[in-house]
Biopython code that builds the backbone (N, CA, C, O; Angstrom):
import numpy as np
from Bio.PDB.StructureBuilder import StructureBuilder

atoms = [
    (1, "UNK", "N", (10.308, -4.815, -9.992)),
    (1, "UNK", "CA", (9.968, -3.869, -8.952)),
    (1, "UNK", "C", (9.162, -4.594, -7.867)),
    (1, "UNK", "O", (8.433, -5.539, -8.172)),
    (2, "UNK", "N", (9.268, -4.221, -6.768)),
    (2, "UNK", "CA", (9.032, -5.369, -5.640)),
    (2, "UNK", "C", (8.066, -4.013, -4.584)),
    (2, "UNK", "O", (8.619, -3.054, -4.047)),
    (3, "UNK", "N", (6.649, -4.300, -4.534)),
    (3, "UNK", "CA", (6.218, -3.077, -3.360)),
    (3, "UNK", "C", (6.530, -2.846, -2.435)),
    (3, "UNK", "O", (6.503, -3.759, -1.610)),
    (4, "UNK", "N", (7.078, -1.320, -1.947)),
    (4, "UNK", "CA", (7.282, -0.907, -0.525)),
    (4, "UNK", "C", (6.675, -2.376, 0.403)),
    (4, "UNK", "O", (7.382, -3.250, 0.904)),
    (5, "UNK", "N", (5.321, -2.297, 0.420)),
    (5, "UNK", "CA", (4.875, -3.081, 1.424)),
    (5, "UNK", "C", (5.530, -4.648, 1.552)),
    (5, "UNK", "O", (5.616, -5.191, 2.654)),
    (6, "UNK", "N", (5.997, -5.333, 0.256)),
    (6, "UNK", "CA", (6.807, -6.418, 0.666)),
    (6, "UNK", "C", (7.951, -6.379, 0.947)),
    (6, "UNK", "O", (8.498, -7.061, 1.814)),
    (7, "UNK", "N", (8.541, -5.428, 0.121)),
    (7, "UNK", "CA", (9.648, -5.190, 0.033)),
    (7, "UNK", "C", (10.772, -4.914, 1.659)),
    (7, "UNK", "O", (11.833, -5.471, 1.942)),
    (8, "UNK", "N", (9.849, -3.658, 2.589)),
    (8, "UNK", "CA", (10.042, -4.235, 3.897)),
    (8, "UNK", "C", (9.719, -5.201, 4.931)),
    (8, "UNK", "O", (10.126, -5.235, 6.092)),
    (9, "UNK", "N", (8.743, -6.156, 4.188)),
    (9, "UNK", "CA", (8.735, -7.331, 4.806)),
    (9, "UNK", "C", (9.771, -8.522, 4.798)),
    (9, "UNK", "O", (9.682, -9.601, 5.383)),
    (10, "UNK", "N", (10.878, -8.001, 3.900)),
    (10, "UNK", "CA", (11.795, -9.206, 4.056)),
    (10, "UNK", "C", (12.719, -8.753, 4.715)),
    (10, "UNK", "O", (13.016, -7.599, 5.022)),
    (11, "UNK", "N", (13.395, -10.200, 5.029)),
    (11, "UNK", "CA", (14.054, -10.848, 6.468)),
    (11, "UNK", "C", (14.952, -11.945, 5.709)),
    (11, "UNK", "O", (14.763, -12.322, 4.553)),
    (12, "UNK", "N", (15.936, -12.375, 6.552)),
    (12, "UNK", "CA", (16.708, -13.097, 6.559)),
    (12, "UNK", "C", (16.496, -14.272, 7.084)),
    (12, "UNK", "O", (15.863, -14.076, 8.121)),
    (13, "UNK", "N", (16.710, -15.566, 6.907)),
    (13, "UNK", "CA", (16.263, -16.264, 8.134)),
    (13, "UNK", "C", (17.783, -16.934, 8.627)),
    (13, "UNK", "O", (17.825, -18.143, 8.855)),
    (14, "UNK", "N", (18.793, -16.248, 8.752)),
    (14, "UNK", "CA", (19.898, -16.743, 9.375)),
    (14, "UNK", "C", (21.131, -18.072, 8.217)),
    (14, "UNK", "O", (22.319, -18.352, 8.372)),
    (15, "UNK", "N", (20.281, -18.480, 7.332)),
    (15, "UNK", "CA", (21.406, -19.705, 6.732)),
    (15, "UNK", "C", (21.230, -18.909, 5.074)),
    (15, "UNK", "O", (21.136, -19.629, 4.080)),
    (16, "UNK", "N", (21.206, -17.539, 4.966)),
    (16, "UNK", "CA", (21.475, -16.708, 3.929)),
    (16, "UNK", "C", (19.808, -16.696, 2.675)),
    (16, "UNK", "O", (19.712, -16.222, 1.543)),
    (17, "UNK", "N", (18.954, -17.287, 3.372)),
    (17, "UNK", "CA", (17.805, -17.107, 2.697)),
    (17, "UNK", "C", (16.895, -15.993, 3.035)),
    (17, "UNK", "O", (16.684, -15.628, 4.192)),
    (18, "UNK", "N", (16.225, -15.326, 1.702)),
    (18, "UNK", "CA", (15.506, -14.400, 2.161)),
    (18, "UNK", "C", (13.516, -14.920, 2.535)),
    (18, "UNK", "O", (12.672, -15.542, 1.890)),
    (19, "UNK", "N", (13.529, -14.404, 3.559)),
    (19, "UNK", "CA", (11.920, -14.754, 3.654)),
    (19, "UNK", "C", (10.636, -13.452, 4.033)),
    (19, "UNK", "O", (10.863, -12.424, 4.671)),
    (20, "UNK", "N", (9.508, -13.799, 3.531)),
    (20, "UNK", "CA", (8.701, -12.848, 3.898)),
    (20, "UNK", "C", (8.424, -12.744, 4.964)),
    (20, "UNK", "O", (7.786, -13.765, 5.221)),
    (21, "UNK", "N", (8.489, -12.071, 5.928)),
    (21, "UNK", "CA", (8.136, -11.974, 7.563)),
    (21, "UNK", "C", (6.525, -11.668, 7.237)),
    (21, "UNK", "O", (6.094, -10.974, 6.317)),
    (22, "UNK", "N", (5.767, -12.379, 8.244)),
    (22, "UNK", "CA", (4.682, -12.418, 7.656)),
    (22, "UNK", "C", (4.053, -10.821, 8.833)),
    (22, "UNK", "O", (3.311, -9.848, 8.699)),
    (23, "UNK", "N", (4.579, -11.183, 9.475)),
    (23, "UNK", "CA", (4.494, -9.939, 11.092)),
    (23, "UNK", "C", (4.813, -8.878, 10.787)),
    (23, "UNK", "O", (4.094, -7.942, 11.137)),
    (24, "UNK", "N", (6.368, -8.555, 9.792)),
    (24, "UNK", "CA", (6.373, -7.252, 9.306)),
    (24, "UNK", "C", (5.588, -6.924, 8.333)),
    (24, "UNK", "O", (5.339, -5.723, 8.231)),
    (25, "UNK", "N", (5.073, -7.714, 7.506)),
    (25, "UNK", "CA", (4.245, -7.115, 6.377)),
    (25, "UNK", "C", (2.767, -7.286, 6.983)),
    (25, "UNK", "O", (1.822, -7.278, 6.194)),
    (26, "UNK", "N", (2.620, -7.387, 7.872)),
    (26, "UNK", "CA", (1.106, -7.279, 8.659)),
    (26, "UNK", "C", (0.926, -5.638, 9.453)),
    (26, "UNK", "O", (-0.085, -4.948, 9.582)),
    (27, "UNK", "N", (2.176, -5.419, 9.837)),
    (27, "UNK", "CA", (2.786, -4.523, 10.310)),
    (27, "UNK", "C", (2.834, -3.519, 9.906)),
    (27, "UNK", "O", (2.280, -2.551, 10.428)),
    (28, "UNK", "N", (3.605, -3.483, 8.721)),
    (28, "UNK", "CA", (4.046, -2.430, 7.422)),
    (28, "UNK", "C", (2.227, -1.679, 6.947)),
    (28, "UNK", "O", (1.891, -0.503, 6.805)),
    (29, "UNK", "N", (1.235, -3.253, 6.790)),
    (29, "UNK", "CA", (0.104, -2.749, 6.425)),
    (29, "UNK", "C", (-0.935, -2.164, 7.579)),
    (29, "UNK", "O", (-1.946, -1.475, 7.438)),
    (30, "UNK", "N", (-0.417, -2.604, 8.567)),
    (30, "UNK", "CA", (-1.408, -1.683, 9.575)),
    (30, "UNK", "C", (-0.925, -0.173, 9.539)),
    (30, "UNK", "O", (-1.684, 0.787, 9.664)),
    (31, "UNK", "N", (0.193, -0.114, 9.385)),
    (31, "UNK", "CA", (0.808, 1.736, 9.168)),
    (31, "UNK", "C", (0.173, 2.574, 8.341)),
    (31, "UNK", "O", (0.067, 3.776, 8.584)),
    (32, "UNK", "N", (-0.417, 1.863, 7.038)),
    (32, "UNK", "CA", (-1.290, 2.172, 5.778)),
    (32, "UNK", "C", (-2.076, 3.418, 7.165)),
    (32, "UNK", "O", (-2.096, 3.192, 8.375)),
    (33, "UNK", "N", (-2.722, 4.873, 6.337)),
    (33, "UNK", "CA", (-2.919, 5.578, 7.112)),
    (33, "UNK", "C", (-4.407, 5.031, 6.888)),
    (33, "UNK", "O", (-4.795, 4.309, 5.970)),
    (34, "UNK", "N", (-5.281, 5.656, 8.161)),
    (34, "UNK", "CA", (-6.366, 5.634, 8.399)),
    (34, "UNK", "C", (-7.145, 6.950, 7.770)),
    (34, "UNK", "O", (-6.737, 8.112, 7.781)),
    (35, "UNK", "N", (-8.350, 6.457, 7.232)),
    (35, "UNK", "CA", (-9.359, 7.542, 6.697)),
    (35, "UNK", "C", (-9.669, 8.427, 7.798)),
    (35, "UNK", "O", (-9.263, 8.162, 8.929)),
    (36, "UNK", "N", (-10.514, 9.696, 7.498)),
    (36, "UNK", "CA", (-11.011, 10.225, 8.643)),
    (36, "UNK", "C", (-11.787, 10.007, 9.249)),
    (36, "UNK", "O", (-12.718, 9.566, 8.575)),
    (37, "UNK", "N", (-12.051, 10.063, 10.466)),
    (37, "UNK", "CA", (-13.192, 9.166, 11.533)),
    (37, "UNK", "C", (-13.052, 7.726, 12.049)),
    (37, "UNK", "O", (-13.595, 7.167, 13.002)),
    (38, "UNK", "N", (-12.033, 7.225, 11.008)),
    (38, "UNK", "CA", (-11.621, 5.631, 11.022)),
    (38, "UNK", "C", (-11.209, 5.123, 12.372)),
    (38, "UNK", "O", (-10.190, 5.569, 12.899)),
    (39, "UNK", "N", (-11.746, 4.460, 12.799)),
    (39, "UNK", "CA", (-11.159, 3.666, 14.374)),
    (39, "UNK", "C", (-10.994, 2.567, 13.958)),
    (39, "UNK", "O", (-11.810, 1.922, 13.300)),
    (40, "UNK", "N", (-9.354, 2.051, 14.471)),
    (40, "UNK", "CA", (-8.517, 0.603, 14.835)),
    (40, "UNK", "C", (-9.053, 0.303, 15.252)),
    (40, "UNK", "O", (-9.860, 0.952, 15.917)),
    (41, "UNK", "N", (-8.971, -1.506, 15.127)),
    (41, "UNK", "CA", (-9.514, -2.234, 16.641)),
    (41, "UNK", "C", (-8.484, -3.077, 16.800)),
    (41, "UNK", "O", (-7.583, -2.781, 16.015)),
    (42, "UNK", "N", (-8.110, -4.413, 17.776)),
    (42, "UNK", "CA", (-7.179, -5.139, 17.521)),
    (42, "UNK", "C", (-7.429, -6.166, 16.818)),
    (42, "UNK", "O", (-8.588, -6.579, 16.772)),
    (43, "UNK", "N", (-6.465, -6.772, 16.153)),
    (43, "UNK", "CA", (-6.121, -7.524, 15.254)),
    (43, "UNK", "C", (-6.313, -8.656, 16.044)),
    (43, "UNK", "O", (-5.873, -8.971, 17.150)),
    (44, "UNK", "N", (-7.575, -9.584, 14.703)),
    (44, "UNK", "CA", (-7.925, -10.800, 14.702)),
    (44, "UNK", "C", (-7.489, -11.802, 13.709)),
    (44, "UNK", "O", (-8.122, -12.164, 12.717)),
    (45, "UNK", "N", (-6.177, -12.256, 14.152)),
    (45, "UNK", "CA", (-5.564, -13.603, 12.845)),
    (45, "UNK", "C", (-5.055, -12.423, 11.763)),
    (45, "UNK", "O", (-4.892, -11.208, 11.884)),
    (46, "UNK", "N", (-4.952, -12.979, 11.102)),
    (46, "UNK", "CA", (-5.077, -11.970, 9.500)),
    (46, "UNK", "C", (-5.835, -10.872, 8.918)),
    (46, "UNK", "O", (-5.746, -10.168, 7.912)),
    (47, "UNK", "N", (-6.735, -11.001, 10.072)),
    (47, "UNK", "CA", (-7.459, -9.433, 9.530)),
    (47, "UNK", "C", (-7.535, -8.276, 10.202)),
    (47, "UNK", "O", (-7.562, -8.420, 11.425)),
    (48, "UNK", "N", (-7.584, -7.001, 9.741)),
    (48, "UNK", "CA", (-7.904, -5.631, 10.427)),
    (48, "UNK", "C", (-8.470, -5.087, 10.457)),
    (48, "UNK", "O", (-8.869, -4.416, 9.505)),
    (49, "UNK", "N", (-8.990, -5.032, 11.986)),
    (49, "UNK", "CA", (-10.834, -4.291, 12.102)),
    (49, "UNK", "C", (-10.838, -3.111, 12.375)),
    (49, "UNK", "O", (-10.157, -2.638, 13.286)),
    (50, "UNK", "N", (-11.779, -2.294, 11.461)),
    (50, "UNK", "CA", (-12.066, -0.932, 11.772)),
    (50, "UNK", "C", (-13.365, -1.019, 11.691)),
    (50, "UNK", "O", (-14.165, -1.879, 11.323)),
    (51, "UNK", "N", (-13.439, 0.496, 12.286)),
    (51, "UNK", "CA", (-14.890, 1.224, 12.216)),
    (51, "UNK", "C", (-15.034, 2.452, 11.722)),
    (51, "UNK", "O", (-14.066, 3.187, 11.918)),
    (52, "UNK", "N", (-16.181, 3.031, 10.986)),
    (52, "UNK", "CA", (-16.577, 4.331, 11.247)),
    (52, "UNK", "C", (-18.178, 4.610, 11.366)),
    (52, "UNK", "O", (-19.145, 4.525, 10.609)),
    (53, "UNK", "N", (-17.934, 5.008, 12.782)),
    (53, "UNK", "CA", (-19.480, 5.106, 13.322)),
    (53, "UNK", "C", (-19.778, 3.518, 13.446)),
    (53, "UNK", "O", (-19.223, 2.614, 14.071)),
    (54, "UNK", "N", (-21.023, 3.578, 12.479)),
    (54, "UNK", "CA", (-21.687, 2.096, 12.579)),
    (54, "UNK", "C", (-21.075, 1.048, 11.152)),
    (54, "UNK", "O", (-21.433, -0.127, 11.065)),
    (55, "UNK", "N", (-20.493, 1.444, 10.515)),
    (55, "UNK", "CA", (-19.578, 0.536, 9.582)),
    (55, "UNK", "C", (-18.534, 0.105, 10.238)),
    (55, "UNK", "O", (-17.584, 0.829, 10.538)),
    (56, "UNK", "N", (-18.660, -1.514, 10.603)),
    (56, "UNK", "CA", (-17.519, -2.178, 10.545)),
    (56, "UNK", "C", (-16.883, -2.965, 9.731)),
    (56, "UNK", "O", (-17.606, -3.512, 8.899)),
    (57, "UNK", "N", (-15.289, -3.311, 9.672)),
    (57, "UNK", "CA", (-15.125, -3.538, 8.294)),
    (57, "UNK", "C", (-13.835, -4.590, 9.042)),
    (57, "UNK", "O", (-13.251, -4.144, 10.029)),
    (58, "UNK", "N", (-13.419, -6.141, 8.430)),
    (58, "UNK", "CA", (-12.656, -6.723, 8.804)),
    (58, "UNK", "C", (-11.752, -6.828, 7.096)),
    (58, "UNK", "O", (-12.340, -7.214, 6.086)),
    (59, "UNK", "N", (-10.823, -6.559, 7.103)),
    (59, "UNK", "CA", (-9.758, -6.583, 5.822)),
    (59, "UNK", "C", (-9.132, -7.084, 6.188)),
    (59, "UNK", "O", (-8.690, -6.931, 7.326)),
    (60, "UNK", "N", (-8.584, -8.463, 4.883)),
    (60, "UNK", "CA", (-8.141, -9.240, 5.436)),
    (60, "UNK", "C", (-6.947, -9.310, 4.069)),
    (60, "UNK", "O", (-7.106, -9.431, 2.855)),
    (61, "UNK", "N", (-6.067, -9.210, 4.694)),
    (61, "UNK", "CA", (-4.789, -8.859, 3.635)),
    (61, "UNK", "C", (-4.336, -9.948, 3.013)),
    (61, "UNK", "O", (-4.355, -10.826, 3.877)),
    (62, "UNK", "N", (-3.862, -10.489, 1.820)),
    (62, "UNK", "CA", (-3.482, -11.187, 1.120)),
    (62, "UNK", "C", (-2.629, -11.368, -0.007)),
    (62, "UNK", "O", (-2.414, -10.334, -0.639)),
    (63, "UNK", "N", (-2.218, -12.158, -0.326)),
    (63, "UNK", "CA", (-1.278, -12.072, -1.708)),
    (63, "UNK", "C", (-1.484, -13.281, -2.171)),
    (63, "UNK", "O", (-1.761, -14.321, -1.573)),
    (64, "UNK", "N", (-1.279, -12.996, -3.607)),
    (64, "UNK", "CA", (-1.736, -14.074, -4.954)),
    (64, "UNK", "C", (-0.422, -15.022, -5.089)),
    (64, "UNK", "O", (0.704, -14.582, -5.320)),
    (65, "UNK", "N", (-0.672, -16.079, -4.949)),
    (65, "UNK", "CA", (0.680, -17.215, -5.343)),
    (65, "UNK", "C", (0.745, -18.011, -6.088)),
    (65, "UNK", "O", (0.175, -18.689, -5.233)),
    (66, "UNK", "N", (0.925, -18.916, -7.188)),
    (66, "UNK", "CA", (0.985, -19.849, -7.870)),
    (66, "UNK", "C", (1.802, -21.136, -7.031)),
    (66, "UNK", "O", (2.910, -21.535, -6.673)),
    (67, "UNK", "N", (0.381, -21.430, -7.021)),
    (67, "UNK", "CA", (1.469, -23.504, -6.138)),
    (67, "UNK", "C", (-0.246, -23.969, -6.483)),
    (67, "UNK", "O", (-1.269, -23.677, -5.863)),
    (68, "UNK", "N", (-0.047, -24.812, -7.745)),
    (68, "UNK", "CA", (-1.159, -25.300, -8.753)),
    (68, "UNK", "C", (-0.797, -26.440, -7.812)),
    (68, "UNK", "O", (-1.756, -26.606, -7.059)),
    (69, "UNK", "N", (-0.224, -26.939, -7.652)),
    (69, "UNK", "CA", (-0.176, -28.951, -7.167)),
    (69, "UNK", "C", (-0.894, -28.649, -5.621)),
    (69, "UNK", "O", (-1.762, -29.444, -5.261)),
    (70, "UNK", "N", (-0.513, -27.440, -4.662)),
    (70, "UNK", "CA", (-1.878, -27.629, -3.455)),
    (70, "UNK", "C", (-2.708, -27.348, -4.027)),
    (70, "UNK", "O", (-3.592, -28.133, -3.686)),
    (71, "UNK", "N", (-3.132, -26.623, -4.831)),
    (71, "UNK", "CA", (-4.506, -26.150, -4.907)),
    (71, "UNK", "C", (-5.275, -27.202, -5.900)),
    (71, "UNK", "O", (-6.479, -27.332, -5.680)),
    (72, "UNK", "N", (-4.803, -27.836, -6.790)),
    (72, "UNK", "CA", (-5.349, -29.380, -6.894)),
    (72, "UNK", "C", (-5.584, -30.368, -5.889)),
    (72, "UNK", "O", (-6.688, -30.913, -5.896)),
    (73, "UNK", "N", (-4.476, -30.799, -4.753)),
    (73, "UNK", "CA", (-4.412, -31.732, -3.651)),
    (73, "UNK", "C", (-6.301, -31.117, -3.186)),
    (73, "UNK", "O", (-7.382, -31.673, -3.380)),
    (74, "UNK", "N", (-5.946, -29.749, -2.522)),
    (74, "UNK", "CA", (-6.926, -29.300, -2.311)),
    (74, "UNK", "C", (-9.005, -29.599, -3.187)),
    (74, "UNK", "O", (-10.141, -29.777, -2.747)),
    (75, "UNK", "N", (-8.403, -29.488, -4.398)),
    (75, "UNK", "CA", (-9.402, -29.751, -4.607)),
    (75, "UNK", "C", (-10.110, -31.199, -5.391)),
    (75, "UNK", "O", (-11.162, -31.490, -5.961)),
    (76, "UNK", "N", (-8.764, -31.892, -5.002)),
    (76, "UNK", "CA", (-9.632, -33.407, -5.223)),
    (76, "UNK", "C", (-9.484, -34.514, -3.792)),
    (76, "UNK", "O", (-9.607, -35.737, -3.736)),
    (77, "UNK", "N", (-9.178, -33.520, -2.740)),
    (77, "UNK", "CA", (-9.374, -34.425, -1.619)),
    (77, "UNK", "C", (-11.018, -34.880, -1.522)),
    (77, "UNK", "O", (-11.945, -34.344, -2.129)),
    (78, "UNK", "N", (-11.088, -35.880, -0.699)),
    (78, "UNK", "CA", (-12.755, -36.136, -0.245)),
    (78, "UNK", "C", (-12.950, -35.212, 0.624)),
    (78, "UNK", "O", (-12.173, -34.770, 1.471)),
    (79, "UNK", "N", (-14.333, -34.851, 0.316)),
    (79, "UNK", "CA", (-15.001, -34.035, 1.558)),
    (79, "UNK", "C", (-16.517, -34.112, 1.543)),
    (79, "UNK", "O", (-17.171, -34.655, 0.653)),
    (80, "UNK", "N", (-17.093, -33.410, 2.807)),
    (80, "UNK", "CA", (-18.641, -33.464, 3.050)),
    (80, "UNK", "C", (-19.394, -32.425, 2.408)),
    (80, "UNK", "O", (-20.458, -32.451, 1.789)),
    (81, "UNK", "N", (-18.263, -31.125, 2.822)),
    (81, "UNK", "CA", (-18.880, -29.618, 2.500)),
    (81, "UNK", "C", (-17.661, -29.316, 1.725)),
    (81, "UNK", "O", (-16.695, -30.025, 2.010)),
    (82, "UNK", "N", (-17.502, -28.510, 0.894)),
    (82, "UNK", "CA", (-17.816, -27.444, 0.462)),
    (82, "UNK", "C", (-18.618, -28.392, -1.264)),
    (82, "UNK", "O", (-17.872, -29.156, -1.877)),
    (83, "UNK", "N", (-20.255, -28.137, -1.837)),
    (83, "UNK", "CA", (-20.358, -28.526, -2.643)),
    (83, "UNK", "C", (-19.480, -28.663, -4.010)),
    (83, "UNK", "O", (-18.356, -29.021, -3.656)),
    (84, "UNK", "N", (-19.510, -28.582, -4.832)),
    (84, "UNK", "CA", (-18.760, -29.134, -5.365)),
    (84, "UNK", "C", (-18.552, -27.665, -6.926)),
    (84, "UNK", "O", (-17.644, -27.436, -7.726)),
    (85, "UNK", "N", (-19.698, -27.132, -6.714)),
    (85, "UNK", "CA", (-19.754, -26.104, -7.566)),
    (85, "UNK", "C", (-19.046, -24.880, -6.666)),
    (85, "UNK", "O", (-18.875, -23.791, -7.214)),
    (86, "UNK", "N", (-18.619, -25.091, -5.208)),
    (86, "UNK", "CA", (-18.237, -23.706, -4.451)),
    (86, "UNK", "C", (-16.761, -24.105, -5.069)),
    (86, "UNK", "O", (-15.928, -23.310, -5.504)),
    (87, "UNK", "N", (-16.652, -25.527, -4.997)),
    (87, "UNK", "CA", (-15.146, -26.091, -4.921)),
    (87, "UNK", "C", (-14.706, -25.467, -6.732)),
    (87, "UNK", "O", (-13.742, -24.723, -6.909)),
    (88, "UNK", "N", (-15.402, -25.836, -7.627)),
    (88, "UNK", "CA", (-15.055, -25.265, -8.642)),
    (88, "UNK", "C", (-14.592, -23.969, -9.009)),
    (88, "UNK", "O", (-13.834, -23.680, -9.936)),
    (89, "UNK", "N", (-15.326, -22.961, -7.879)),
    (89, "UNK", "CA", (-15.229, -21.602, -8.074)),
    (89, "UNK", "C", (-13.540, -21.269, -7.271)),
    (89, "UNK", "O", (-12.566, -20.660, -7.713)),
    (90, "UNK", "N", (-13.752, -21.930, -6.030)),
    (90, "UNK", "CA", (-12.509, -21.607, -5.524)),
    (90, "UNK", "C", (-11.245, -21.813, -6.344)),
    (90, "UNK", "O", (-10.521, -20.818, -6.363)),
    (91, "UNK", "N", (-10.769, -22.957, -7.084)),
    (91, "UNK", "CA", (-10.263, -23.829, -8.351)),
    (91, "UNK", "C", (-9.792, -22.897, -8.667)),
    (91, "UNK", "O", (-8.615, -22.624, -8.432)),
    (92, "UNK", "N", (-10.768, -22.003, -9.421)),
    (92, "UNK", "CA", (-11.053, -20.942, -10.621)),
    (92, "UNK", "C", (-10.331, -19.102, -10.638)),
    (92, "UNK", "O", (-9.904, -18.278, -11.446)),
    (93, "UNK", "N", (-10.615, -19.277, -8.966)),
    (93, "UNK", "CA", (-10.135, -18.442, -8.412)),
    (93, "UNK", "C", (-8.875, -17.973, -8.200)),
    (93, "UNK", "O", (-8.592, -16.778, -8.116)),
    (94, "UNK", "N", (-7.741, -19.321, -8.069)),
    (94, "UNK", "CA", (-6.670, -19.305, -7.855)),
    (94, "UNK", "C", (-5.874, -19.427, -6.169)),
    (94, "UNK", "O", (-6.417, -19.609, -5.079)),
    (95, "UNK", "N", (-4.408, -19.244, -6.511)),
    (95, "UNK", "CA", (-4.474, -19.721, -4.732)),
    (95, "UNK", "C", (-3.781, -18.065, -3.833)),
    (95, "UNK", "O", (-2.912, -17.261, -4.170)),
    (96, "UNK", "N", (-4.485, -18.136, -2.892)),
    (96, "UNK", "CA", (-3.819, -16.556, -1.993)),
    (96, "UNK", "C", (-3.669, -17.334, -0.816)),
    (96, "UNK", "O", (-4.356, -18.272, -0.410)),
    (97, "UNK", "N", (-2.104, -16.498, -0.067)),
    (97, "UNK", "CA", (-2.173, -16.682, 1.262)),
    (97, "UNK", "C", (-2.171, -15.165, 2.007)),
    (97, "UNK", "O", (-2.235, -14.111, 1.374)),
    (98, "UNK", "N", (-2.099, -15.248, 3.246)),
    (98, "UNK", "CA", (-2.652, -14.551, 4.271)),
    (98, "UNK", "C", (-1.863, -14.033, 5.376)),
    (98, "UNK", "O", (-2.466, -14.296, 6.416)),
    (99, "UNK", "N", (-0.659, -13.343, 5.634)),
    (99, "UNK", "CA", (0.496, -13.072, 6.647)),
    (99, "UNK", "C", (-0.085, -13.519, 7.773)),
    (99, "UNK", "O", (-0.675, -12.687, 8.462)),
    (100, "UNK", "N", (-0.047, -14.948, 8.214)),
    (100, "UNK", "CA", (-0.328, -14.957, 9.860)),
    (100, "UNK", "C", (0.247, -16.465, 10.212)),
    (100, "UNK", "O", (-0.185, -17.512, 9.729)),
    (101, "UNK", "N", (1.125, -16.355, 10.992)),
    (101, "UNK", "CA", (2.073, -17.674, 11.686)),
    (101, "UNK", "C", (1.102, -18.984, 12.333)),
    (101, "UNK", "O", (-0.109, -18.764, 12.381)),
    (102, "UNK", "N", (1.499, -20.049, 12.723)),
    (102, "UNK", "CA", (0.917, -20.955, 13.374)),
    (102, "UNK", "C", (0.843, -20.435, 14.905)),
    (102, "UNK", "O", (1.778, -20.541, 15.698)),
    (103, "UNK", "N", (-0.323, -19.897, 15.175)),
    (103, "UNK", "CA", (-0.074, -18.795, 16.833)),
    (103, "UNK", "C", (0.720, -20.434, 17.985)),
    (103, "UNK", "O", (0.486, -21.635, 18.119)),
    (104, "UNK", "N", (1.688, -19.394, 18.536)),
    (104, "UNK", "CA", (2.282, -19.942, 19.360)),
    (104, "UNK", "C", (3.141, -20.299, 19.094)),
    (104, "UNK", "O", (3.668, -20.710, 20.128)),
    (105, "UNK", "N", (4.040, -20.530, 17.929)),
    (105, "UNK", "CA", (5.014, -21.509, 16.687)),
    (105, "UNK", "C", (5.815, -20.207, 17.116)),
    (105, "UNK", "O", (5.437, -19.037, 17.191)),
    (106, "UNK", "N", (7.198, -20.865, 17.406)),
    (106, "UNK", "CA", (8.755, -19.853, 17.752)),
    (106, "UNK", "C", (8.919, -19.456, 16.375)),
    (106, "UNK", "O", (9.500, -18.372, 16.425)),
    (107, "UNK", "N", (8.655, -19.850, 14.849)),
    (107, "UNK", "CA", (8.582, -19.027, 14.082)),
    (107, "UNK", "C", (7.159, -18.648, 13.296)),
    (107, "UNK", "O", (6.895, -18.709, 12.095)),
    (108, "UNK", "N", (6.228, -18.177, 14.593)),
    (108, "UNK", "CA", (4.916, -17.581, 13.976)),
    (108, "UNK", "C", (5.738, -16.294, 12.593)),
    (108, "UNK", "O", (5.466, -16.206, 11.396)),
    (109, "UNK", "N", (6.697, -15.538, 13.375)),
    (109, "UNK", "CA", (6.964, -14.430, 12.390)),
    (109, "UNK", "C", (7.055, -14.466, 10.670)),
    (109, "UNK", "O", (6.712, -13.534, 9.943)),
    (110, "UNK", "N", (7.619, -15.819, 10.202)),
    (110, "UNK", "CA", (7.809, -15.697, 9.425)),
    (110, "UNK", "C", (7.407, -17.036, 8.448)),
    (110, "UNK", "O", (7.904, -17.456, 7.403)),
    (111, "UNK", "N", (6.134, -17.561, 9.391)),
    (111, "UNK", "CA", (5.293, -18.742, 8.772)),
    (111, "UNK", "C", (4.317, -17.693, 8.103)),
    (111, "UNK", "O", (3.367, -18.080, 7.422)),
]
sb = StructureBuilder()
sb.init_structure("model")
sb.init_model(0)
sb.init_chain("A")
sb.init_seg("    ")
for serial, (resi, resn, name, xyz) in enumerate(atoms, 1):
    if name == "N":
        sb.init_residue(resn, " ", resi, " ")
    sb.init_atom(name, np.array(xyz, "f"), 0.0, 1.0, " ", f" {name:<3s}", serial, name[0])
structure = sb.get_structure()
C-alpha cells in the first residue's frame, strides 16, 4: 500500500521510469487542510510556514530512506564541526530526505 500523499507524487520521467516528483508531493502536502485560525506563509526550501496568532511553526516534510553507504561516506568524512557525539546521533538516527530540487536545475521537479 503506497500513501495517497506519494502515491500522487509519482511521475514518469519519459524513458518508462517511475519517479517521485518532489514538487507534487510538496504540493499534494501543502493541500493537507489547515487548522482553524491557521495562516500560510510562503514556502521556504522544504519547509511550510504557518502561524496562529503568535505561534510560528516551520514543518519540514520528509521521508525515511535506507542508502547505509551515504550515510557512512557521510559519517566518516573529515570535518571541523559537527562533534563527533552529534555525528553519532545523526548515524543512529538514520537517513531522511526532503522534496526540494537543486533551485534553478531544469529538473528541480523531480530532484
Amino acid at each position: 500500500m503506497i500513501p495517497t500523499l506519494i502515491r500522487d507524487a509519482l511521475c514518469y520521467d519519459g524513458n518508462g521510469h517511475v519517479l517521485l516528483s518532489s514538487a507534487l508531493y510538496f504540493d499534494n502536502y501543502n493541500k493537507v487542510e489547515l487548522t482553524q485560525g491557521q495562516v500560510r506563509h510562503e514556502r521556504a526550501g522544504p519547509s511550510r510556514q504557518s502561524s496562529i496568532e503568535a505561534l510560528h511553526t516551520d514543518m519540514v516534510v520528509s521521508l525515511r530512506c535506507h542508502c547505509p553507504g551515504i550515510l557512512l561516506r557521510w559519517t566518516e568524512r573529515s570535518r571541523h564541526w559537527q562533534p563527533p557525539d552529534i555525528v553519532h546521533i545523526v548515524e543512529r538516527m538514520g537517513s531522511f530526505v526532503t522534496p526540494v530540487g537543486f533551485k534553478g536545475s531544469e529538473n528541480q521537479h523531480v530532484e
